[in-house]
ROKOLLO-899894 format. One record per atom (N, C-alpha, C): residue number from 1; x, y, z; residue in one letter. Coordinates in nm, 2 decimals, always signed. Example, Ala and Ser with C-alpha at 12.3 -4.5 7.8 and 13.67 -1.06 7.14 Angstrom:
<pts>
  gulo      c1      c2      c3  padren
     1   +1.32   -0.57   +0.78       a
     1   +1.23   -0.45   +0.78       a
     1   +1.32   -0.33   +0.78       a
     2   +1.28   -0.22   +0.71       s
     2   +1.37   -0.11   +0.71       s
     2   +1.29   +0.00   +0.79       s
</pts>
This chain:
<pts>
  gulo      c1      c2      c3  padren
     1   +2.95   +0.38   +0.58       x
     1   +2.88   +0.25   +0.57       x
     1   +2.74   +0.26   +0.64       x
     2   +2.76   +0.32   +0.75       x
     2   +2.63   +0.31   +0.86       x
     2   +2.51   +0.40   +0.78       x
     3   +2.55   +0.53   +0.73       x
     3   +2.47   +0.59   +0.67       x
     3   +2.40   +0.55   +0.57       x
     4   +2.48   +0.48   +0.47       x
     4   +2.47   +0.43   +0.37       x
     4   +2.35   +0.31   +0.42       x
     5   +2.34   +0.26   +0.50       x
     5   +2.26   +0.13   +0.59       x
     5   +2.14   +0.24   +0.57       x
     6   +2.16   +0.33   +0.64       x
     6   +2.03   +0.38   +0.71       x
     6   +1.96   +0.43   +0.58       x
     7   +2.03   +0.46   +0.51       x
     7   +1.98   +0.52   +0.35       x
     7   +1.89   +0.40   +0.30       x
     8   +1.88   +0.30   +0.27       x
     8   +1.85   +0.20   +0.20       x
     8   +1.72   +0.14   +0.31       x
     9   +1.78   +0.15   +0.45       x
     9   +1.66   +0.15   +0.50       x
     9   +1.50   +0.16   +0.49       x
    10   +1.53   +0.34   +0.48       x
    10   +1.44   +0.43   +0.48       x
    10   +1.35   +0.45   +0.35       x
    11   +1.50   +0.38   +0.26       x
    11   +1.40   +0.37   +0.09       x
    11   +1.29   +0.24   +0.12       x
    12   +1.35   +0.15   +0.18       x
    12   +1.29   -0.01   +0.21       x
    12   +1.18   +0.04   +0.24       x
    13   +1.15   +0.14   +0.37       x
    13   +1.01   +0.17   +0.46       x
    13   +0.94   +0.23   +0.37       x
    14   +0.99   +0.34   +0.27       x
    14   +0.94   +0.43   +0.21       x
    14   +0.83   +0.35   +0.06       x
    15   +0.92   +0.26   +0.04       x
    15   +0.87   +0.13   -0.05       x
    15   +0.75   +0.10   -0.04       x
    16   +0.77   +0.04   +0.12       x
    16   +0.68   -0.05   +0.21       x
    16   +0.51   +0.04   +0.18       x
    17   +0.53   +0.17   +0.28       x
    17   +0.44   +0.22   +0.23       x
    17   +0.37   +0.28   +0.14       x
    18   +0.43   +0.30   -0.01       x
    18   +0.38   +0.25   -0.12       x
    18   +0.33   +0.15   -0.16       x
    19   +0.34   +0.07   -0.14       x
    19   +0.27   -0.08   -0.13       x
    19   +0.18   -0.08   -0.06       x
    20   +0.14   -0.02   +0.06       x
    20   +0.06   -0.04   +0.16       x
    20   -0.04   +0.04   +0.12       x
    21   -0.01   +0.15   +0.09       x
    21   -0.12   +0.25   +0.00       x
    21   -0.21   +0.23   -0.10       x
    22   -0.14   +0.11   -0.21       x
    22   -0.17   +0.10   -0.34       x
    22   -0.29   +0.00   -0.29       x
    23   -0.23   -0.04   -0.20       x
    23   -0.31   -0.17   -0.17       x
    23   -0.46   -0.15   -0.10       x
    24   -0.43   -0.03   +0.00       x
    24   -0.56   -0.01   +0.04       x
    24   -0.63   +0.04   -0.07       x
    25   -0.60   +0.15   -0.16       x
    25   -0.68   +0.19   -0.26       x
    25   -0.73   +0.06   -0.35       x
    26   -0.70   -0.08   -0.38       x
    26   -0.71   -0.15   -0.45       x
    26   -0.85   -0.20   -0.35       x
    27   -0.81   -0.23   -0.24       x
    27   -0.89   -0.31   -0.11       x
    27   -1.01   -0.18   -0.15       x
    28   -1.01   -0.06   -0.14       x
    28   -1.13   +0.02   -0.18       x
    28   -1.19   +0.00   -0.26       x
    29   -1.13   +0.00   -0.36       x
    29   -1.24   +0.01   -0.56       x
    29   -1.25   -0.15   -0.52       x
    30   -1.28   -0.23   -0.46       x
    30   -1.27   -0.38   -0.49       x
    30   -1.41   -0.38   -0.42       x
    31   -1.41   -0.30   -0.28       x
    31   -1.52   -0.33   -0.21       x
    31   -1.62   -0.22   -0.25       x
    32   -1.61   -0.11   -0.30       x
    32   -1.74   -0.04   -0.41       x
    32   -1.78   -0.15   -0.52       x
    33   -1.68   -0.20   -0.56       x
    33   -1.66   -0.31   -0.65       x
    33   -1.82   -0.45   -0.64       x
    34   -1.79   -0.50   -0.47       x
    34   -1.88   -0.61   -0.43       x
    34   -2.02   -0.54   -0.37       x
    35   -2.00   -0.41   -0.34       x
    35   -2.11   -0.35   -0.26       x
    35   -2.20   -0.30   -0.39       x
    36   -2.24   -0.44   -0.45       x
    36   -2.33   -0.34   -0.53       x
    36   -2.47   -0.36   -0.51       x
    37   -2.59   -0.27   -0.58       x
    37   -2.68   -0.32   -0.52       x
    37   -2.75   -0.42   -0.54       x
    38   -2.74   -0.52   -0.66       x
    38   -2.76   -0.64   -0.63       x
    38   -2.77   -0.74   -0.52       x
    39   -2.65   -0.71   -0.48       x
    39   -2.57   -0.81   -0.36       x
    39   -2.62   -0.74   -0.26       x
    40   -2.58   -0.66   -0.20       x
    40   -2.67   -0.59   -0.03       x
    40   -2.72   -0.56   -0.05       x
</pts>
């Protein structure tokens, strides 16, 4: 059972940082996105 815990965990974190990834890349192309030369 404990293992099994710790398994699901690690998927949880492993998740997490996919998410966290996708997201900075999104937060990137968003701000190439606003930084155009119009605007600055």
């Amino acid at each position: 059972m404990a293992d099994n815990g710790k398994n699901r965990l690690s998927e949880i974190k492993n998740k997490h940082r996919q998410k966290l990834r996708t997201a900075k890349q999104t937060f990137k192309l968003l701000n190439k996105h606003w930084q155009t030369p119009n605007g600055n």
